[in-house]
C-alpha positions as a Python dict, from the first residue, in 0.01 Angstrom:
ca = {
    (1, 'X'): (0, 0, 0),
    (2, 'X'): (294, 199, -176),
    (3, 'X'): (515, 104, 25),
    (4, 'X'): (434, -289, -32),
    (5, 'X'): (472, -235, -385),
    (6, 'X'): (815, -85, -409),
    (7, 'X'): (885, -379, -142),
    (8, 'X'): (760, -615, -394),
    (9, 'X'): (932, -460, -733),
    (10, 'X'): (1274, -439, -513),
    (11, 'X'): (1215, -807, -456),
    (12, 'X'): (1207, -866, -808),
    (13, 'X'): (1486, -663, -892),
    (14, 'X'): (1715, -845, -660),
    (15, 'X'): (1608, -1199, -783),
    (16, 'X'): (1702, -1102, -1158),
    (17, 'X'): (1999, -947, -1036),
    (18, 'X'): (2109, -1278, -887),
    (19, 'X'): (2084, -1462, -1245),
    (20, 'X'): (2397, -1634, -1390),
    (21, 'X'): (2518, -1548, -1689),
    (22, 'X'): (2588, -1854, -1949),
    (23, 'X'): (2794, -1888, -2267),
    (24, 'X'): (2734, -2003, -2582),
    (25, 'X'): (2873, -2131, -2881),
    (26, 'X'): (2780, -2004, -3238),
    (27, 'X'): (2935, -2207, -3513),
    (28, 'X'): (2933, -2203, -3886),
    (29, 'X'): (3116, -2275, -4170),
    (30, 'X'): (3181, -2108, -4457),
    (31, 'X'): (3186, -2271, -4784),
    (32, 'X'): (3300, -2256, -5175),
    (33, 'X'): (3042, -2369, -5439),
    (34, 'X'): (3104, -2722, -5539),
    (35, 'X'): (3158, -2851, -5862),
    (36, 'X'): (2873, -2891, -6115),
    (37, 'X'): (2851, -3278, -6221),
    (38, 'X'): (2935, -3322, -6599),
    (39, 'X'): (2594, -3444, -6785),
    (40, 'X'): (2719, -3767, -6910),
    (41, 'X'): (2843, -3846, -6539),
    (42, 'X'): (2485, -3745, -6409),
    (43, 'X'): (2238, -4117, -6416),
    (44, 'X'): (2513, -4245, -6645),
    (45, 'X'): (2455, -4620, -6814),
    (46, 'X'): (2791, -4841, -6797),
    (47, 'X'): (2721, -5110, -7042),
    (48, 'X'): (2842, -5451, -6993),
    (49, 'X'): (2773, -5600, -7272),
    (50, 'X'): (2649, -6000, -7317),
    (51, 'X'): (2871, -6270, -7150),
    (52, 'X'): (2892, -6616, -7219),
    (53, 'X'): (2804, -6785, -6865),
    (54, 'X'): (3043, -7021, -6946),
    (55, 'X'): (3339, -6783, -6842),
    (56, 'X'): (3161, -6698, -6538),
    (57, 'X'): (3114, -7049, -6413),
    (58, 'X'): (3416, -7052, -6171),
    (59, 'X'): (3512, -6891, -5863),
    (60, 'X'): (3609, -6547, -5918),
    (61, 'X'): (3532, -6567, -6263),
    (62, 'X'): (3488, -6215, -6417),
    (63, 'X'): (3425, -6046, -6746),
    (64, 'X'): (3627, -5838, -6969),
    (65, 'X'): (3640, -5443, -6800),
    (66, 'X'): (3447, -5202, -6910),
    (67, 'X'): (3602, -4845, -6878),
    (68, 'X'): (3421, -4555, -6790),
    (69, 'X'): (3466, -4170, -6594),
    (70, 'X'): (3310, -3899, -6358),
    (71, 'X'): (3363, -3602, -6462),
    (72, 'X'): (3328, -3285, -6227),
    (73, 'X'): (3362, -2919, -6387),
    (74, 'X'): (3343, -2543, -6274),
    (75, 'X'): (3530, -2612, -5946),
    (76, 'X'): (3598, -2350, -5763),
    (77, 'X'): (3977, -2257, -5706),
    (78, 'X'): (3960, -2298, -5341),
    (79, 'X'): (3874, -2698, -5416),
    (80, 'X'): (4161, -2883, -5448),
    (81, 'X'): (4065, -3215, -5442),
    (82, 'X'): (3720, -3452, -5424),
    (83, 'X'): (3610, -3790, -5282),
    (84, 'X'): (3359, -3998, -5418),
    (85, 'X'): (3229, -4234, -5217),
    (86, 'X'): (3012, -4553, -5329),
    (87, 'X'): (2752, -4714, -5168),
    (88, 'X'): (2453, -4945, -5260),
    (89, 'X'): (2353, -5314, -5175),
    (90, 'X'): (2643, -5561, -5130),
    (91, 'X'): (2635, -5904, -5266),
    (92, 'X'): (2582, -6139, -5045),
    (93, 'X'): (2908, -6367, -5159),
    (94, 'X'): (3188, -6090, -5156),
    (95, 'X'): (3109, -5740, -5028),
    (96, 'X'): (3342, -5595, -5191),
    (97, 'X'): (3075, -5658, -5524),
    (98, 'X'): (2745, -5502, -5573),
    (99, 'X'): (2414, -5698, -5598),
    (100, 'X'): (2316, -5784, -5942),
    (101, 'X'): (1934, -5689, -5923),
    (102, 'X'): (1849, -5843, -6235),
    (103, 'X'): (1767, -6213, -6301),
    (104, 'X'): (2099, -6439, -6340),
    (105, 'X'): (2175, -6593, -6000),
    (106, 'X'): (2535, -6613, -5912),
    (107, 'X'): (2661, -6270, -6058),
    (108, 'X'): (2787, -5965, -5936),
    (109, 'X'): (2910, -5598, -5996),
    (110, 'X'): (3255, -5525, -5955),
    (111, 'X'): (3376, -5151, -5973),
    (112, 'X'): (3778, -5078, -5960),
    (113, 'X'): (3999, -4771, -6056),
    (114, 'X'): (4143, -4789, -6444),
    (115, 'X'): (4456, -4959, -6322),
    (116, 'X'): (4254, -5231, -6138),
    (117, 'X'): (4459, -5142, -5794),
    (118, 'X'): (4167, -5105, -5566),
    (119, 'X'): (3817, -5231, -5573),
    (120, 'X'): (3538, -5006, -5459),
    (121, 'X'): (3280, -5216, -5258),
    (122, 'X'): (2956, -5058, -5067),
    (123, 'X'): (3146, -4781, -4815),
    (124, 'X'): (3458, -4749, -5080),
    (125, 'X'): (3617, -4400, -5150),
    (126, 'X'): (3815, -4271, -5457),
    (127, 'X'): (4019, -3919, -5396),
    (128, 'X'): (4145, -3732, -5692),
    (129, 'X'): (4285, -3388, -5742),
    (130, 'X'): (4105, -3115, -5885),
    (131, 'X'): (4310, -2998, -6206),
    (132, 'X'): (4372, -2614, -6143),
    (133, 'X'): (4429, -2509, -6550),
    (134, 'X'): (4082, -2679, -6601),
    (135, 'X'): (3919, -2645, -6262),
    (136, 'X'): (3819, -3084, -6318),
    (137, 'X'): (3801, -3351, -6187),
    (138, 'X'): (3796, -3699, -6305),
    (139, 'X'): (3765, -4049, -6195),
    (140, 'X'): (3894, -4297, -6417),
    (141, 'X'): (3670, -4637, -6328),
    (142, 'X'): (3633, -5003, -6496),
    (143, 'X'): (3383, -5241, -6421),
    (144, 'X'): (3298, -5591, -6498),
    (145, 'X'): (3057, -5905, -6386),
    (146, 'X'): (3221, -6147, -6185),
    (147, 'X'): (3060, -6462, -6002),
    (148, 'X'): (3233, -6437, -5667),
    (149, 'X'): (3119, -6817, -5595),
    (150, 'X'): (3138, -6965, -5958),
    (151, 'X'): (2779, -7146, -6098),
    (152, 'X'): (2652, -6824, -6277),
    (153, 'X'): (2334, -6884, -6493),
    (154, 'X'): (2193, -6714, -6777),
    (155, 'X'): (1989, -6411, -6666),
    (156, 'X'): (1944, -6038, -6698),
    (157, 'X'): (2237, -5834, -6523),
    (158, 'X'): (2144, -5496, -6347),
    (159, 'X'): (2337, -5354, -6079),
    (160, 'X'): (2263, -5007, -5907),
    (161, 'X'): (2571, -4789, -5757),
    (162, 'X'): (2511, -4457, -5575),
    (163, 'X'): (2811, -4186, -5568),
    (164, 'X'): (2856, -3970, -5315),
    (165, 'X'): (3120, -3630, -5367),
    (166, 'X'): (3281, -3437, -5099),
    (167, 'X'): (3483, -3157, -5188),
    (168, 'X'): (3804, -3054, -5003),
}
């Protein structure tokens, strides 16, 4: 009976002895803080004001610009730069516009950089540098209503834009 035994532990031993041996892959990052979002950036209100729908009721038609910023502070040094990216519901008419969610048909949100360069549609990104004597970053926006197809009624305007940051 002993000797069965050591037969059968010497068995075992040789079938763990034939296992393979396998790699694997730890990963990670490490990372820097990220900047703190200013207060007045945070759930901020960009006011449009009231616009005659007369000056909305052609193609492409838009209202006067309405400036505005994001402001990111306390970046670390290592940061040298940020991307905000914008997303929410399209308009139907011109993607490049944002829905208006409110009640006048025919009118849309248009967001742009200060210099009106680039528009900023759902999926549009903004890079700017981190300012190293202030450890900031801002980005300098403008946005108006615009009726992409013309016809715009009277109606309540509200428009919904998320921001996204990534920090390089």
């Amino acid at each position: 009976m002993q000797r069965y035994r050591y037969l059968l532990i010497l068995s075992l031993l040789l079938l763990v002895g034939q296992a393979n041996a396998e790699d694997i892959s730890i990963q990670g990052r490490v990372i820097d803080k990220p900047c703190t979002i200013d207060v007045n950036t945070e759930s901020q209100l960009v006011y449009l004001g009231r616009v005659m729908v007369t000056r909305l009721s052609t193609a492409g038609a838009g209202s006067n610009w309405v400036n505005f910023e994001l402001l990111l502070k306390d970046c670390s040094a290592s940061t040298v730069s940020v991307t905000a990216a914008f997303s929410g519901e399209a308009n139907i008419d011109d993607a490049t516009a944002f829905k208006n969610q409110g009640t006048a048909p025919n009118v849309a949100l248009q967001i742009t950089n200060a210099d009106h360069s680039t528009i900023y549609g759902n999926g549009g990104q903004m890079l700017v540098p981190i300012i190293p004597a202030t450890h900031k970053a801002t980005f300098p926006l403008s946005a108006r209503m615009i009726s992409p197809l013309g016809g715009a009624r009277s109606g309540s305007f509200r428009a919904a834009v998320n921001v996204d940051f990534t920090f390089q």
